[in-house]
N, C-alpha and C positions, 0 to 999 in steps of 0.2 A: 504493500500500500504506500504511495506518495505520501512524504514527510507534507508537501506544500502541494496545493492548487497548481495544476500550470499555469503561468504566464501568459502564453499567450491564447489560454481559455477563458480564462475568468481571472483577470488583473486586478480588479478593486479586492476579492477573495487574494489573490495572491500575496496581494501588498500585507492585507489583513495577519498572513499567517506568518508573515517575514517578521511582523512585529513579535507575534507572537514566541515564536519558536526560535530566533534570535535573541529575546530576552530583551525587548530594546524599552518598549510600554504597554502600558494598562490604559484603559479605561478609569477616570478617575470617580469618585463619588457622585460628585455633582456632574450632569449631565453637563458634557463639551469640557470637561478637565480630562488631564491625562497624568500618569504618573510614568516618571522615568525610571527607570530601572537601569540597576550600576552600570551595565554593560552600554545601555545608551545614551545616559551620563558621561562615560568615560568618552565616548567618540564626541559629544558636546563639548567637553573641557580640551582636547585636543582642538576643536574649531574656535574655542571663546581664546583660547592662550595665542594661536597663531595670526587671527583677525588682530586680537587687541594689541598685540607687537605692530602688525603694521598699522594700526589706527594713531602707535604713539608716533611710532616714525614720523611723522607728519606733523608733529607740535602738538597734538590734540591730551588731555590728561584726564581721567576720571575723577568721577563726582559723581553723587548720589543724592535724589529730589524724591521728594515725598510719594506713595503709595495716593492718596486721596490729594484728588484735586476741587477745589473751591467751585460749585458748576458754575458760578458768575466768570470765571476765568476763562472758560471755555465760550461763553458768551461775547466774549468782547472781541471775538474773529468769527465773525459770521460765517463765512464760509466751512471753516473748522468745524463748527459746533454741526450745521448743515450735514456735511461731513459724515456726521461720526454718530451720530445723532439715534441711530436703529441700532447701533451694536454698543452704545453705554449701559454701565450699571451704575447705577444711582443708590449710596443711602443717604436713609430717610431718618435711622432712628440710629442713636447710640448710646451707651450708660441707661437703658431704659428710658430713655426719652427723646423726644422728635426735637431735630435740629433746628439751631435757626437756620441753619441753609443747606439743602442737599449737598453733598459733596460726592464727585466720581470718583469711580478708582480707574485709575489711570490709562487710557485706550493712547496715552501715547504724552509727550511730555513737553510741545510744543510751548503751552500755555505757561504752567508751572515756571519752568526753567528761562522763558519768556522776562517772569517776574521780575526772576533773582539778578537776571542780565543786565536789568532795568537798574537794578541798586550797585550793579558792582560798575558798570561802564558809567565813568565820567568823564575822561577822555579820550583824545585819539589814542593816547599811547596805551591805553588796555585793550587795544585791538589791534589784531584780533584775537579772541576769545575764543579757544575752542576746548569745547568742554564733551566728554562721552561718559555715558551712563549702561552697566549691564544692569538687566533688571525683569521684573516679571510684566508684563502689561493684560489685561484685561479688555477684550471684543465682542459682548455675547453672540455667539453662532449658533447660527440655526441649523445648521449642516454640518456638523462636527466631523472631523477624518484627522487622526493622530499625526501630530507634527508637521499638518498641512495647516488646518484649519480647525484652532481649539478657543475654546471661549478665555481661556492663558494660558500664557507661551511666554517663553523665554527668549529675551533678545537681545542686544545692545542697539542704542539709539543716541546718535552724536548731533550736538547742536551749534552751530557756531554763529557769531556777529564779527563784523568786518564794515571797515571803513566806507566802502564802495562798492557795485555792484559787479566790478569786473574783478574783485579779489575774492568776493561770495562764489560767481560764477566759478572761477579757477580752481579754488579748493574744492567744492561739490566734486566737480570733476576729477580732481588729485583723488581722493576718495575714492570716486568710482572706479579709477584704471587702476591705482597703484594696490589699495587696499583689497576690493573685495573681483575685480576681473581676475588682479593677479594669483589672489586666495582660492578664485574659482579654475583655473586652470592648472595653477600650477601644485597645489594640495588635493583640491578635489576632482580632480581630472576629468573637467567636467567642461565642454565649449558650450560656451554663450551669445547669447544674439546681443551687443550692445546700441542700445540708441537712447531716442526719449519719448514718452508717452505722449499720446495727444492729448489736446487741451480736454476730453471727456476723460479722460484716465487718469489724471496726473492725480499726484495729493492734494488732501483738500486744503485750500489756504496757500496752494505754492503758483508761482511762476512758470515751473518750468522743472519737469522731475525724471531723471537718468533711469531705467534699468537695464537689467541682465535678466534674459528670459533665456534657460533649457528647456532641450527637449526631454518628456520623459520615455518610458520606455512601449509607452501606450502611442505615442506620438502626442500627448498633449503638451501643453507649456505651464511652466513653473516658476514662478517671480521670485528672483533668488536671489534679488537685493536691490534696493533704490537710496537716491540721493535726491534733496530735493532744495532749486534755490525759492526762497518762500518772500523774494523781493523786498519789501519794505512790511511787508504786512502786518504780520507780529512785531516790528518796534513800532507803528505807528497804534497797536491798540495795546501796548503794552510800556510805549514811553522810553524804549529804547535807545539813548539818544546821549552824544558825544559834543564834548565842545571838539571843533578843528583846529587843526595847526592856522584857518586863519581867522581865529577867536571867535567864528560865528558857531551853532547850534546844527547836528547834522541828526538827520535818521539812520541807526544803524542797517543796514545788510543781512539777515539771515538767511541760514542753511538747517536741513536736519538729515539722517543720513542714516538708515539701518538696515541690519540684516540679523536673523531670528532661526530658532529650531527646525522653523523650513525646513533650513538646509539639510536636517538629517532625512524630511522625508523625501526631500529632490537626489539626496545618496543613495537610497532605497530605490527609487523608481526608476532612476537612469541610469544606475550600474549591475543590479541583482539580477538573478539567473534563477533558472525554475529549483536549483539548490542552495538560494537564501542569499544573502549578501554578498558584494565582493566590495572591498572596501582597499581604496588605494594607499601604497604602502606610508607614503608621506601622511597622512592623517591615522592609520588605522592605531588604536593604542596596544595591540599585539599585534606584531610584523609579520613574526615567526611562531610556529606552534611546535613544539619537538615532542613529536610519538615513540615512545619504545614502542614495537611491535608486540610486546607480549610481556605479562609482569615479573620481569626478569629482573633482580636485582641488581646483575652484571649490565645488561641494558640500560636500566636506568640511571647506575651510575654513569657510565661514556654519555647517554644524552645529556643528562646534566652537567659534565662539563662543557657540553660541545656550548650548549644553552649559558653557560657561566660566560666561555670567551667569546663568542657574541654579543653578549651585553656588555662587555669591556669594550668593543671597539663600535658601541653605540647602538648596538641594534635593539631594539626590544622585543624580548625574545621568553615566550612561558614554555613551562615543561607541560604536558598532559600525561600524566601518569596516574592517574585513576583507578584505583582497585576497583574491582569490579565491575567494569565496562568494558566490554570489549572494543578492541582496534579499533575496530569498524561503525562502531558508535560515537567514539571518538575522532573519527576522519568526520564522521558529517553533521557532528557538531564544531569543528574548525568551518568548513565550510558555509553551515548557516550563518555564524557569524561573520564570516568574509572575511578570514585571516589571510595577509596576501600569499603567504609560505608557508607549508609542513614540511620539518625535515621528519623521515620514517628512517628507521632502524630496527633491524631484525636481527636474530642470529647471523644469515648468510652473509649480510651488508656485514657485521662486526666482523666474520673470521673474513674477509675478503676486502676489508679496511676501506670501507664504502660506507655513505648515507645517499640514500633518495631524496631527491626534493621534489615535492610537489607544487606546481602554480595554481592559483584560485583562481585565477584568470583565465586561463584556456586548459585548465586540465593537465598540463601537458608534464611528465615526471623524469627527471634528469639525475642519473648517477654518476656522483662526483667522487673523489677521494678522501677522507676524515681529515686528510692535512689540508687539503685547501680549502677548507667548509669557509672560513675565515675569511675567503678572499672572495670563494663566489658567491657569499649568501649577498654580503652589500649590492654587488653587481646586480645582482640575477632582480634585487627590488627594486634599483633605480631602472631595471627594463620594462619591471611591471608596471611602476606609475607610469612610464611612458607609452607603451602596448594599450595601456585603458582608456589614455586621452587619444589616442589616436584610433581605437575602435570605437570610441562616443563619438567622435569629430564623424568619421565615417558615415558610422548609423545614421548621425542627424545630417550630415548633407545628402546620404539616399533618401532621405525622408521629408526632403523638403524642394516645391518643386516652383520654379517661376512662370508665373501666370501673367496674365494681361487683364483678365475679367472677375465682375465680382462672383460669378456662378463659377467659372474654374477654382477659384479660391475657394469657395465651399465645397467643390468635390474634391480640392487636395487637401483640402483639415479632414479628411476622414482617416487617414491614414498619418500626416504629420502637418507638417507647418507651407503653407503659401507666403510666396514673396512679388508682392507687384507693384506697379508706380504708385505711390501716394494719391497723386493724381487722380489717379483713378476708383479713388477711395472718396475722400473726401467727409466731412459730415453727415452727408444724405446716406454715403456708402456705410459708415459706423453704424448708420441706424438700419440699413439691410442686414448687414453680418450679425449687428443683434437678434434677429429675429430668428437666427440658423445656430442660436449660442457660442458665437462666435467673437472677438476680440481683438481690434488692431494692439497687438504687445508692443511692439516700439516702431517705431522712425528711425530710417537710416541712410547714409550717404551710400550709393551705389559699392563704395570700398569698405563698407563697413563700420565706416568713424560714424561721430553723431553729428548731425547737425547742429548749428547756433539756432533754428529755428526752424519751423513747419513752411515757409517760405521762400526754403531753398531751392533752386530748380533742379528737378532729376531724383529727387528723394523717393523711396523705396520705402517700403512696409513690411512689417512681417504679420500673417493674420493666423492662428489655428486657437482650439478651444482648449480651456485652460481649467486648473484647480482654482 
């Protein structure tokens, strides 16, 4: 009997069982909560430590703002409140008694941090300000799917102010390429469509808002992180506001900029196999799994050295030694969880001074020598992170096809993503492709860069249906 649903029979079932039988979450109490569990924790904290390196890269520093927000704050950016408006939760009562004033809990920290901006910038020389917060946010969802879409989730959310409009613009954008494209590519092996959202999609309250949309493995799209310049908007309802170098009164510039637990379940969908996870080796928090073949004392000893000098020259590396499970229980539980490498050892590997390695990636098992374990095991995972991006990259340009019309474009979202002139979209056309569940995901220059604006000539689209 199949550990998991196939793939590519029943995919929502599939994904369903990856959580489960990977160990990654739950189902939380409250109806659209989810609970992590250590093992999908552990790949979170591996994505929270390498994002937040490159978020400091860039000047930016953490800080921490209040869980409940004042709803009058949310009030004073019309648009925001508009917004966000169906997916808040509001109390009403606390210490046994009804509030003077409803307070939210937090769908997002615009406002709040808005405030505080308000009290620390006095002048130009405090900008720019770039402040980043991890933290839990609350959406109530109506349609709950773990790690995609939970009523809270886990994310970081960076906010910045800036003198001018074109140092707001720049950093948005530092952001987007350096921090989380590079984090998408080069960690989670994962190619992205970059551009910007039309003026119907952007965030509420912004200007003008960056994403990165993958394909999944269904062929839909999955928003795996946005940046957004929010123009003057929130300093001017929030009083944001600097003296200049030439003594007069300016409105600060703001940005905000996050990415969230998504990500795990865009690792899930666009990397897994109808035997559970594959998880790239740069991110995975077990690289290597070392099996003794059988619970052989003398086995387990040589694996656990091989396992000891591996993690001296950096690798991260568990033993699986398990009483009472057999091999083969333990091969496909490494594999559920998407460990990128099994080294196997047997009697005949030992008297033959051989270990096997196995790849998560394509299966495929290579016998080395016990002296150079050392030398091929690094090699053999900087092959795999690169074999994964280059088999995603594949998939999703087999799956994505260039159109000219908006009815082609609907018969190529059934299988993956459409790409055709902007032009030829336009507002009326957003409002067709709605009506097929459909989504222009971003704007793009024919090379792929983003444009400065939805007015550029020759702009391109990407359109397919999305989580």
């Amino acid at each position: 009997m199949a550990i998991l649903s196939p793939r590519g029979e029943d995919f929502p079932r599939w994904y369903q069982d990856v959580l489960a039988k990977a160990e990654l979450a739950d189902n939380g109490p409250v109806r659209g909560t989810m609970v992590i569990r250590p093992y999908g924790y552990a790949i979170w904290e591996r994505m929270q430590a390498d994002v937040d390196a490159r978020i400091k890269a860039t000047g930016a520093v953490n800080a921490y703002f209040p869980l409940f927000i004042p709803e009058s704050y949310l009030r004073r950016e019309a648009q925001h409140i508009e917004g966000f408006s169906p997916e808040l939760a509001v109390v009403t009562h606390g210490g046994g008694k009804e509030l003077e004033e409803p307070v939210v809990v937090r769908p997002t920290s615009e406002t709040v941090i808005g405030e505080y901006m308000s009290k620390w910038t006095q002048s130009y020389r405090d900008l720019p300000l770039l402040l980043n917060q991890w933290a839990n946010v609350v959406r109530w969802e109506l349609r709950p799917r773990l790690f995609l879409r939970t009523s809270e989730f886990l994310w970081q959310e960076g906010h910045t102010a800036h003198v001018d409009e074109a140092d707001a613009a720049a950093y948005a954008r530092r952001i987007h390429l350096e921090v989380y494209l590079e984090f998408m590519t080069s960690v989670l092996a994962l190619p992205v469509f970059v551009g910007r959202k039309t003026t119907k999609e952007r965030f509420a309250g912004a200007t003008n808002t960056l994403t990165l949309e993958a394909m999944m493995g269904d062929g839909k799209a999955l928003q795996m992180a946005t940046s957004h310049e929010l123009g003057q908007n929130f300093a001017r309802a929030f009083n944001i506001d600097f003296l200049g170098a030439d003594g007069l009164r300016h409105l600060a510039w703001t940005t905000s900029w996050g990415s969230s637990t998504r990500m795990i379940g865009g690792l899930i969908m666009a990397h897994g196999d109808d035997n559970g996870l594959r998880i790239p080796p740069r991110l995975a928090p077990t690289q290597v799994v070392a099996l003794p073949v059988r619970d052989d004392a003398t086995l387990i000893e040589q694996i656990s050295r091989i396992a000891q000098g591996l993690r001296a020259v950096g690798v991260r590396c568990d033993v699986d030694a398990r009483p009472g499970l057999s091999f083969g229980r333990r091969v496909t539980d490494a594999e559920l969880k998407g460990i990128p490498l099994r080294i196997e050892l047997g009697p005949r590997d030992l008297a033959a001074g051989n270990v096997t390695l196995a790849r998560r990636d394509t299966s495929e098992k290579i016998v080395v020598p016990l002296d150079d374990v050392l030398t091929t095991v690094p090699a053999l995972l900087d092959d795999v992170q690169k074999a994964m991006y280059t088999a995603a990259l594949a998939d999703r340009d087999a799956r994505t096809r260039d159109v000219s019309s908006l009815q082609d474009a609907v018969e190529a979202t059934a299988v993956g993503f459409a790409r055709l002139p902007w032009a030829a979209v336009g507002d009326s056309g957003e409002a067709r492709l709605a009506e097929e569940s459909l989504t222009v995901r971003c704007i793009q220059r024919p090379d792929g860069t983003i444009p400065e604006n939805e007015d550029e000539p020759d702009l391109i689209c990407i359109v397919a249906r999305s989580y």
